[in-house]
Phi, psi and omega in degrees: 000136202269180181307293191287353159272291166005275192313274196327330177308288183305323184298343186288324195259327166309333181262359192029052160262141144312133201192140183235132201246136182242138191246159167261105207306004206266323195204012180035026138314116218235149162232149164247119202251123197260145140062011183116295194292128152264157150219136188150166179265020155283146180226130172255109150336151196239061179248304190284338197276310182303324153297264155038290189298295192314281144014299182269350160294006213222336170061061172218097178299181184095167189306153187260118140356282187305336204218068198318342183266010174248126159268122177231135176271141185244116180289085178217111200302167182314131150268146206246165170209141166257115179248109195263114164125106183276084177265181201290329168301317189295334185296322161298309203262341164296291207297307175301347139245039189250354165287343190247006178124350202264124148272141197273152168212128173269135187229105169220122181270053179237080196270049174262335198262336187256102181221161186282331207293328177288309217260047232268163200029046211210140202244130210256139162242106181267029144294158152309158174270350160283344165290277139014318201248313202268346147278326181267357152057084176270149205230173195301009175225056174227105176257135205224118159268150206213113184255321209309348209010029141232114183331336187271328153291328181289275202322320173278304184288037249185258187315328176274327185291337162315304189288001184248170148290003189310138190282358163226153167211141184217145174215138202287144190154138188270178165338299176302304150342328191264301193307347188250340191243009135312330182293282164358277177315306162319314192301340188257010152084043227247100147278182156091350169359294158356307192280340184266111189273143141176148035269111206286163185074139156339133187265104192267310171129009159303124186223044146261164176298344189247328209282005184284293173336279202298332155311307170327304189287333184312289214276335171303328151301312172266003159319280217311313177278324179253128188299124172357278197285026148268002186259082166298121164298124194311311185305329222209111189279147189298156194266141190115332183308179158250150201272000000 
C-alpha cells in the first residue's frame, strides 16, 4: 500500500468514517474509496465503482462482480449503540448487541441505576443526556435508543440523536406515549421526526425483557442493512396500504 493511501486509510478510521481500498490482484494497484470518491492510481469504472458504493454500505469485502480481477477490503469502524435509561430492558439488550457487533454505551446519570454491578463489562455514562450525546458524537454507524420512559432523560437525547447522522433512533414507548412526544416535539420545532421508530423494534409479539432486547437488535440490524426507506415499519403502514 503506497504511502498516501496509507496515510488517507489511517485518517479516515481515526475520523471513523467508512472506506474502501479496491486492489488490483494483477500489479496491486490501488484506489481508495471515501464517500463514494476514489482516489488513487487505480481508475474505476463506474460500473465497478457502483458495485463498490453498494458492497460497501453493507461491509461485504471480496473479489467484484463487475471485475474479478479487482479486491475491494471494506474500512468500517465499529458500530456503537447508545443506550439512554439503564432499565431492566437495557440489561437484556446490552449483552445482545455486543453479540452482535455493537459497542455499547449506556446513559443514565441516575447512578443508582447505571451501576457496574447491572451493568458489568459495559461502558457507563452519568452525564445528562444531551451533555451525554454531544460528547459520544453519534456518527453513521451509530444507533441511539432511548428506554428510560422519562422525557426529562428521552426527549434530549431523541433530539439530539435526530440532529446526528445516526442510522437509527428509537424509542421505547406505546402509541400513545410516541403521540404526546411528538406533540412536545413540534411545539419546539424539533424536525427529521420521521427518523424515529416507535414503539422501537420488529412487531415480534414479544413482551418480555430479553424478547423486547431482541426484537430491538432485530430491527436495528435490518436499518444498518436495508435503507430506511425500504423498510415498512410493522407500527407504521406503509402509504397506500389498506388498512
Amino acid at each position: 500500500m503506497k504511502t498516501a493511501t496509507l496515510r488517507a486509510l489511517a485518517s479516515a478510521r481515526a475520523a471513523r468514517q467508512p472506506v474502501v481500498v479496491v486492489t488490483r490482484l494483477r500489479d496491486g494497484a490501488q484506489s481508495l474509496v471515501q464517500a463514494g470518491h476514489p482516489q488513487g492510481d487505480l481508475e474505476l469504472v463506474e460500473p465497478v465503482l457502483a458495485e463498490v458504493r453498494e458492497r460497501g454500505l453493507h461491509d461485504r469485502s471480496g473479489r467484484l462482480q463487475t471485475d474479478p480481477g479487482l479486491f475491494m477490503r471494506c474500512y468500517t469502524p465499529a458500530r456503537r449503540l447508545i443506550l439512554v435509561g439503564a432499565v431492566h430492558i437495557a440489561q437484556a439488550l446490552a449483552p445482545a448487541a455486543v453479540m452482535a457487533g455493537f459497542d455499547v454505551t449506556i446513559v443514565d446519570p441516575r447512578t443508582a441505576f447505571a451501576t457496574v454491578e447491572r451493568f458489568p463489562d459495559t461502558r457507563l455514562a452519568h452525564d445528562w443526556p444531551d451533555v451525554a450525546l454531544a460528547k459520544l458524537a453519534p456518527d453513521a454507524q451509530t444507533a441511539v435508543v432511548a428506554l428510560s420512559h422519562d422525557p426529562k432523560l428521552d426527549d434530549p437525547a431523541l433530539i439530539a440523536a435526530l440532529a446526528s447522522p445516526a442510522f437509527y433512533v428509537g424509542a421505547l414507548g406505546s402509541r400513545r406515549t410516541h403521540a404526546a412526544r411528538l406533540e412536545r416535539f413540534a411545539a419546539r420545532g424539533i424536525t427529521g421526526t420521521e427518523r424515529l421508530r416507535a414503539p422501537v423494534g420488529l412487531d415480534l409479539g414479544g413482551r418480555s425483557a430479553g424478547e423486547i432486547a431482541i426484537a430491538i437488535i432485530a430491527e436495528i440490524i435490518q436499518t444498518r442493512y436495508r435503507p430506511i426507506e425500504r423498510i415498512p415499519h410493522p407500527h407504521h403502514p406503509t402509504p397506500g396500504a389498506s388498512a
